[in-house]
C-alpha positions in Angstrom: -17.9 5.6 18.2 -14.6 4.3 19.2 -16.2 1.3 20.7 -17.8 0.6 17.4 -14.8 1.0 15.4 -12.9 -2.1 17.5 -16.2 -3.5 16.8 -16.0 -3.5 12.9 -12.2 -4.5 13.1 -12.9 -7.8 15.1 -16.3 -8.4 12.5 -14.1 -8.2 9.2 -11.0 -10.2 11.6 -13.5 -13.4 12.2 -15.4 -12.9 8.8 -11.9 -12.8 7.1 -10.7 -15.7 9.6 -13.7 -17.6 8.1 -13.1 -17.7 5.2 -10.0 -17.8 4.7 -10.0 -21.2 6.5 -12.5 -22.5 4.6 -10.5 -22.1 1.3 -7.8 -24.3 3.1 -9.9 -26.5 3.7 -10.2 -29.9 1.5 -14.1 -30.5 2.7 -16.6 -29.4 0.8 -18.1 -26.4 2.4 -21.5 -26.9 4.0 -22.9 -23.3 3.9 -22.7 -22.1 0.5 -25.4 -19.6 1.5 -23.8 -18.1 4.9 -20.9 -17.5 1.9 -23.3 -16.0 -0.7 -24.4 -13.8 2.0 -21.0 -12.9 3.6 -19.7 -12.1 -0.3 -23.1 -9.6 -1.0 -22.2 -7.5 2.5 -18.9 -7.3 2.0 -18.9 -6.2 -1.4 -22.0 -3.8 -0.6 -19.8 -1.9 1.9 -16.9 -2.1 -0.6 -14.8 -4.4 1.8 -11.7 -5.4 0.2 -8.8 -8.3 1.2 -7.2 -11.2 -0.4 -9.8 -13.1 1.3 -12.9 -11.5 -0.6 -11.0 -11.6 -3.9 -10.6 -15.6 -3.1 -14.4 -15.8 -2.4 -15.3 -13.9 -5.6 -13.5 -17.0 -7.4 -15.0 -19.6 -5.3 -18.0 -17.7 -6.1 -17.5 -17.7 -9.8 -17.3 -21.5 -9.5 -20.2 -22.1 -8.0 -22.6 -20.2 -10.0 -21.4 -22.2 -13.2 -21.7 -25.4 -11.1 -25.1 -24.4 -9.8 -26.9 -22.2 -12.7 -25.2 -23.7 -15.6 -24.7 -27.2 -15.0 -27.3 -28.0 -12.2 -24.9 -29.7 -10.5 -27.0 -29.3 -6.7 -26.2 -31.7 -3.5 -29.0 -33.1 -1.8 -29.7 -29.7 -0.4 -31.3 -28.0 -3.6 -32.8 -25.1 -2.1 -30.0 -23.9 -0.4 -27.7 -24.1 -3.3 -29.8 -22.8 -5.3 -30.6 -19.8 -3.4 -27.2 -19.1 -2.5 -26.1 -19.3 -6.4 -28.7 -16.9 -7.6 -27.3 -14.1 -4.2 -23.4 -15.0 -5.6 -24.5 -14.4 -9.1 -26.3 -10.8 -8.3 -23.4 -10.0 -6.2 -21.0 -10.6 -8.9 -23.5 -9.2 -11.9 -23.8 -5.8 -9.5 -19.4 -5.2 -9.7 -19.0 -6.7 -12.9 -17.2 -9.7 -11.6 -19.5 -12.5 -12.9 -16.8 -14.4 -15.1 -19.3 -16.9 -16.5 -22.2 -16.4 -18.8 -26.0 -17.3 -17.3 -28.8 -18.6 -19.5 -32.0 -16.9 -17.6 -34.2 -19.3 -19.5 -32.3 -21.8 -18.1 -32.7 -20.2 -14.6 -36.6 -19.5 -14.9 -36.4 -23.6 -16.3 -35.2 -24.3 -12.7 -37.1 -22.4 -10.8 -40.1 -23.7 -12.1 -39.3 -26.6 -11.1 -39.1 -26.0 -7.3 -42.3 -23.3 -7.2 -44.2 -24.9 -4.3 -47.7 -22.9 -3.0 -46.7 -20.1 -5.3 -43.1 -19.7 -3.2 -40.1 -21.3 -4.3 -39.5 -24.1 -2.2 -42.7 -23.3 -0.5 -40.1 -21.0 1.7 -40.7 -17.2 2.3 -37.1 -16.3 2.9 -35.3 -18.5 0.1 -38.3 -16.6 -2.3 -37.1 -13.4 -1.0 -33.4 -13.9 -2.0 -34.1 -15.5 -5.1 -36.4 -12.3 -6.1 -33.9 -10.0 -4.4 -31.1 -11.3 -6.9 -33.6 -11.3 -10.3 -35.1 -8.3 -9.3 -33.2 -6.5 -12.3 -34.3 -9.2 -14.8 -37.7 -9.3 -13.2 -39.7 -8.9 -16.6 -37.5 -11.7 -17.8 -38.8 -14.3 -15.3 -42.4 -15.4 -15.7 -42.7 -16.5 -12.0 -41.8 -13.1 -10.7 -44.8 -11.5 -9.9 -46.9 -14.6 -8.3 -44.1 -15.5 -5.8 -44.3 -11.5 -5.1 -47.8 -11.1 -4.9 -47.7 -14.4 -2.3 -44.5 -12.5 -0.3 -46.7 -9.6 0.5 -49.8 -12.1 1.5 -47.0 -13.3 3.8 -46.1 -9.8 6.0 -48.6 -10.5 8.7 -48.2 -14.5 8.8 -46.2 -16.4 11.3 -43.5 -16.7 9.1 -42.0 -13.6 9.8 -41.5 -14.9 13.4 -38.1 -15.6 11.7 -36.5 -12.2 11.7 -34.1 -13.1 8.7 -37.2 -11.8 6.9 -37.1 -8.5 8.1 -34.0 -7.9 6.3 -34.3 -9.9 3.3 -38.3 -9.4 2.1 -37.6 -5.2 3.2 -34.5 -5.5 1.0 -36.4 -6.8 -1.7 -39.7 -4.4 -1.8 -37.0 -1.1 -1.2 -35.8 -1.9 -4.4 -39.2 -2.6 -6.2 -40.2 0.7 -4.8 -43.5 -0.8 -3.1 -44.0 1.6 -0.7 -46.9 0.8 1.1 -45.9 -2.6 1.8 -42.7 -1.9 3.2 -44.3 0.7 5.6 -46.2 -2.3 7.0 -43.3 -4.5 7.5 -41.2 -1.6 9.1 -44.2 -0.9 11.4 -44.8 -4.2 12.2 -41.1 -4.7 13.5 -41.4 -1.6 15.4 -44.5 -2.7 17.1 -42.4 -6.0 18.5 -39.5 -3.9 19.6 -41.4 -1.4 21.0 -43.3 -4.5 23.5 -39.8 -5.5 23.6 -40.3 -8.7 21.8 -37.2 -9.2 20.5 -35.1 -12.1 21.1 -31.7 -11.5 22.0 -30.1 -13.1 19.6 -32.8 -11.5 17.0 -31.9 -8.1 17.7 -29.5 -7.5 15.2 -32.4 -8.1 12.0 -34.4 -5.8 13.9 -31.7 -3.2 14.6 -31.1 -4.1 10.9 -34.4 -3.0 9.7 -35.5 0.2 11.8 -32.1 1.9 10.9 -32.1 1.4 7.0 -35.9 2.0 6.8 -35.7 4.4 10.3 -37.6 7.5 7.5 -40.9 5.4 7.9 -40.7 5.9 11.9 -39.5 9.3 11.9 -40.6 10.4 14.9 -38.9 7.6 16.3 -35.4 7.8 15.2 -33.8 8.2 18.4 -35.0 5.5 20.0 -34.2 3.7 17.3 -30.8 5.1 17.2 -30.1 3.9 21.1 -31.5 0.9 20.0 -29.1 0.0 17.0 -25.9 1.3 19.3 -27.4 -1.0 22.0 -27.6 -3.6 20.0 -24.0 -3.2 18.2 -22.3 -3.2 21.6 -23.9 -6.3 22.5 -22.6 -8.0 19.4 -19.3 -8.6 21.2 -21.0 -11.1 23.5 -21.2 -13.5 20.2 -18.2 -12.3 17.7 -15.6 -13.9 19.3 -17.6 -17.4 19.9 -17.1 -20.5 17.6 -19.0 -20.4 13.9 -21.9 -22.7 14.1 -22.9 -24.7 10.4 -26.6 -23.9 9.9 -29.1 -26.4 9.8 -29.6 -27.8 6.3 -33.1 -29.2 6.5 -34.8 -26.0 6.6 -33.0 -22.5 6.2 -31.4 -21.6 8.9 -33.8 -22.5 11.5 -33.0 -20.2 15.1 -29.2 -18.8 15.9 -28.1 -20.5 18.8 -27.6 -17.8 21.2 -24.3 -16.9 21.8 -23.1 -18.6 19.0 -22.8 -16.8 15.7 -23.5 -17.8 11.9 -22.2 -16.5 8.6 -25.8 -14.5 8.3 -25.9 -12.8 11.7 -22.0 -12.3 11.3 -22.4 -10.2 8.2 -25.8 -8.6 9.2 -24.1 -7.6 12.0 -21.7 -6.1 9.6 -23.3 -4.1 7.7 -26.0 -2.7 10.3 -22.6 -1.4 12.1 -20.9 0.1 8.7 -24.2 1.7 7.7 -24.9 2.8 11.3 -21.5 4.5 11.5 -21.7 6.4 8.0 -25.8 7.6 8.6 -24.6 8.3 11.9 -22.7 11.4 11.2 -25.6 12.8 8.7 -28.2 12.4 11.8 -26.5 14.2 14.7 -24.7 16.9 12.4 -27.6 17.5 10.0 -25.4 20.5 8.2 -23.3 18.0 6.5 -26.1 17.2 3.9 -25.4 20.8 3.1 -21.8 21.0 3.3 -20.4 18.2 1.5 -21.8 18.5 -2.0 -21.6 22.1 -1.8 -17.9 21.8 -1.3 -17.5 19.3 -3.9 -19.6 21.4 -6.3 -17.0 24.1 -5.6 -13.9 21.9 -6.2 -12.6 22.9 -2.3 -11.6 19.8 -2.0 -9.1 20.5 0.0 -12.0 21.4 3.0 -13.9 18.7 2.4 -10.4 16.2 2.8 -10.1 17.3 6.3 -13.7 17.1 7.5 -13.8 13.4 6.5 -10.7 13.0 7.9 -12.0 14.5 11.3 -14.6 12.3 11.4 -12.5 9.5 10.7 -10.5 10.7 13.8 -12.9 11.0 15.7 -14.4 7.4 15.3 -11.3 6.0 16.3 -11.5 8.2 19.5 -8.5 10.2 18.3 -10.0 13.8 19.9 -6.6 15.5 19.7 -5.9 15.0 16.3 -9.6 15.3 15.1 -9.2 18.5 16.8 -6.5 19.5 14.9 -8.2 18.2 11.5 -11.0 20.3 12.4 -9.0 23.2 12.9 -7.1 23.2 9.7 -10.6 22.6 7.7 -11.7 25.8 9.0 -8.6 27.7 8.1 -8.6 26.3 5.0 -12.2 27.5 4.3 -11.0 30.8 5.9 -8.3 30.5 3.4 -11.1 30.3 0.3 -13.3 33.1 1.6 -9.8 35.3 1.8 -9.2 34.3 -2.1 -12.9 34.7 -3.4 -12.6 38.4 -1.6 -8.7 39.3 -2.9 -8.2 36.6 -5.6 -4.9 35.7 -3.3 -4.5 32.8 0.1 -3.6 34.0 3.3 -0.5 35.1 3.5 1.9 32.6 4.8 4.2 33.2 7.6 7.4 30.8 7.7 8.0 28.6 10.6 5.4 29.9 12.3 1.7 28.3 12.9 -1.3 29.6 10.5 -3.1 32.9 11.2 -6.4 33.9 10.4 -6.2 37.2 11.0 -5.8 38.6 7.4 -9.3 37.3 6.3 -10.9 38.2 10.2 -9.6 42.0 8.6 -11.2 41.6 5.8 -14.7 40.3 7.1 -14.5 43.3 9.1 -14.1 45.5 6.0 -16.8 44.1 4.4 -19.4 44.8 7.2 -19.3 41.2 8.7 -21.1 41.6 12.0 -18.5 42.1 15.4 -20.3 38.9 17.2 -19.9 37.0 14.3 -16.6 38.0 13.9 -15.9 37.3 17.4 -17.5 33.7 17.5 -15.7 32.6 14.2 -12.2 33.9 16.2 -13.3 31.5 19.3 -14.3 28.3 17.5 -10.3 28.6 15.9 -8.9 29.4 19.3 -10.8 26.5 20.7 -10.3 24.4 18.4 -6.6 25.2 18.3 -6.2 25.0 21.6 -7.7 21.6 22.0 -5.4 20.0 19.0 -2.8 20.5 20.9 -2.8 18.3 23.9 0.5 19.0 25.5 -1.4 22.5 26.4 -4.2 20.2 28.2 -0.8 18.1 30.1 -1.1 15.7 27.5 -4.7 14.7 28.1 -7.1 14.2 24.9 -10.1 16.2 24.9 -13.1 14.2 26.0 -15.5 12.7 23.5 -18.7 15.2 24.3 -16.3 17.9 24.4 -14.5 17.1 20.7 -18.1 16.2 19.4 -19.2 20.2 20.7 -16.3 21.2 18.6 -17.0 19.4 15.4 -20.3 21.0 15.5 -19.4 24.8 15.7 -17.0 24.4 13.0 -18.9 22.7 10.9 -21.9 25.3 11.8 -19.3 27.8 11.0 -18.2 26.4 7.7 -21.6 26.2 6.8 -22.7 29.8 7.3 -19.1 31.2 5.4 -20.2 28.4 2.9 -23.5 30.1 2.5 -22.3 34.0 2.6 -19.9 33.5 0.3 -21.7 31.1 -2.5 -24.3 33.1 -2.7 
């Protein structure tokens, strides 16, 4: 996880990089889309710097240029596109600072519905449905460009893998199940041949991990797959921009070169991967966390996340030592549910759990249990402190071995003493 963590901090460093230099720039800027699409991940993953705030603006301004006058360049399609992304992106945070006319809107895409797709193109169709889909019973041409979309799932069209992401994006959030089962199982089929370009990996990574329930019995594989694939990514981070074609949408990535799409993709597969992660590999969480929020014991739940936080960056010692005060400050609760009062405190002196290890004795806790409650404390004690281990941080499988006994103890004291 640590890997991933410098990961994400060179990702947001070039995207921020990006476009911060396009805003000094006089030019007009060429890839209004790769900008739409950087502004929808970032603010999906609640990404915030001066530079997004800037790009909400910019953003802002183009919509109304766009949408309300119909001021296009030469290259309708993909200003129109992107417009429609930046104004859902906006709409969905309440940062839209300009008013739309949706007749206006459906007045314009009318205009451009070519072979029942807008612009004749599957993945512009996508994002422009994508970005209405809230208004969908306010624009006529909604369902036939749909209807045409799922006609499309099989087609040589989705040879681009762009539409992975986009077209599962979209029928997610219709709810139409059945055809999102095919497209999932479809992209499975191509990675599982290993037919996946290189530099097409990350919209495949993309959709098997967000959509990873429909191949259930697979999620491992796919798991390897997505951390294989994020590694990778620092082949192209670092690499110069490229501007996307303009005659047709994007046309291939060059490999080894990335653009604005694949950047933030890559973004968000890595921020998503990182935050499922957890919930995979330490299945009691699901339990834990809104039970201890349901509670109010906050204060628990504060240094769990902070553990795992820790323990992303590859700070063991100190997510050992997180780990170990979450579990005395659950001890800490059980000892006031059982005597209405905390653990005594003892003055310049390190926390003890014996007072509540006397009282689950009292009330007939079991002497194993007991015992193996005592251990995961002394371990994870022990371990927090690494001038103990000559200054050495515990290892990664030996920190992750402790993260699961105390949550596994948290859960059962969590469970006792609820019910």
């Amino acid at each position: 996880m640590e890997d991933l963590t410098k990961i994400e901090k060179e990702l947001k460093r070039v995207i921020n990089k990006d476009i911060e230099a396009s805003l000094e720039s006089k030019k007009q800027r060429k890839d209004p889309l790769g900008d739409s699409i950087y502004l929808f991940f970032l603010l999906k993953n609640n990404i915030e710097s001066s530079a997004v705030d800037d790009l909400i603006d910019r953003m802002n301004l183009w919509v109304e240029s766009v949408l309300s006058r119909e001021q296009y360049t030469r290259f309708v399609d993909r200003d129109l596109t992107s417009a429609l992304l930046g104004y859902h992106s906006l709409r969905s945070v309440n940062r839209l600072a300009i008013k739309i006319d949706i007749e206006k809107v459906n007045e314009i895409l009318s205009k451009f519905l070519v072979n029942d797709l807008v612009f004749g193109d599957i993945t512009y169709s996508a994002i422009i449905l994508y970005s209405l889909a809230n208004q969908k019973d306010e624009v006529p041409i909604f369902s036939q460009v749909l209807n045409r979309i799922k006609k499309e799932i099989d087609a040589p069209l989705f040879n681009d893998a762009k539409n992975f992401v986009f077209v599962s994006m979209l029928l997610d959030k219709l709810g139409i199940r059945d055809h999102l089962k095919k497209l999932v199982n479809l992209c499975f089929e191509r990675f599982q041949k290993n037919d996946v370009p290189f530099d097409d990996r990350v919209y495949y990574a993309w959709t098997l991990w967000n959509y990873r329930k429909i191949r259930e019995k697979n999620i491992a594989r796919i798991a390897d797959f997505v951390q294989e694939t994020l590694k990778n990514a620092t082949q192209i981070i670092s690499k110069e921009i490229i501007e996307e074609p303009v005659t047709e949408l994007y046309g291939q990535d060059i490999i080894l070169s990335p653009s604005r799409i694949l950047l933030a993709t890559t973004l968000d597969l890595l921020m998503t991967f990182k935050h499922d992660y957890f919930a995979l590999i330490l299945p009691n969480l699901q339990y834990i966390e809104p039970e201890l929020r349901k509670l109010g014991w906050n204060e628990v739940l504060e240094q769990i996340d902070k553990a795992l936080t820790e323990f992303e960056n590859g700070q063991t010692s100190t997510c050992c030592y997180s780990l170990r005060m979450g579990l005395f400050m659950m001890l800490d609760r059980v000892h006031k549910t059982l005597t209405g009062e905390s653990i005594p405190s003892r003055p310049g002196k390190s926390p003890s759990i014996e007072p509540v290890i006397k009282l689950l004795k009292q009330h007939g806790f079991d002497e194993q249990m007991i015992g193996l409650i005592k251990s995961v404390w002394a371990y994870a004690t022990e371990r927090g402190h690494i001038e103990k281990k000559g200054g050495q941080k515990p290892p990664e499988d030996e920190t992750m071995w402790i993260l699961r006994m105390v949550l596994a103890t948290i859960e059962f004291l969590l469970r006792r003493f609820t019910n």
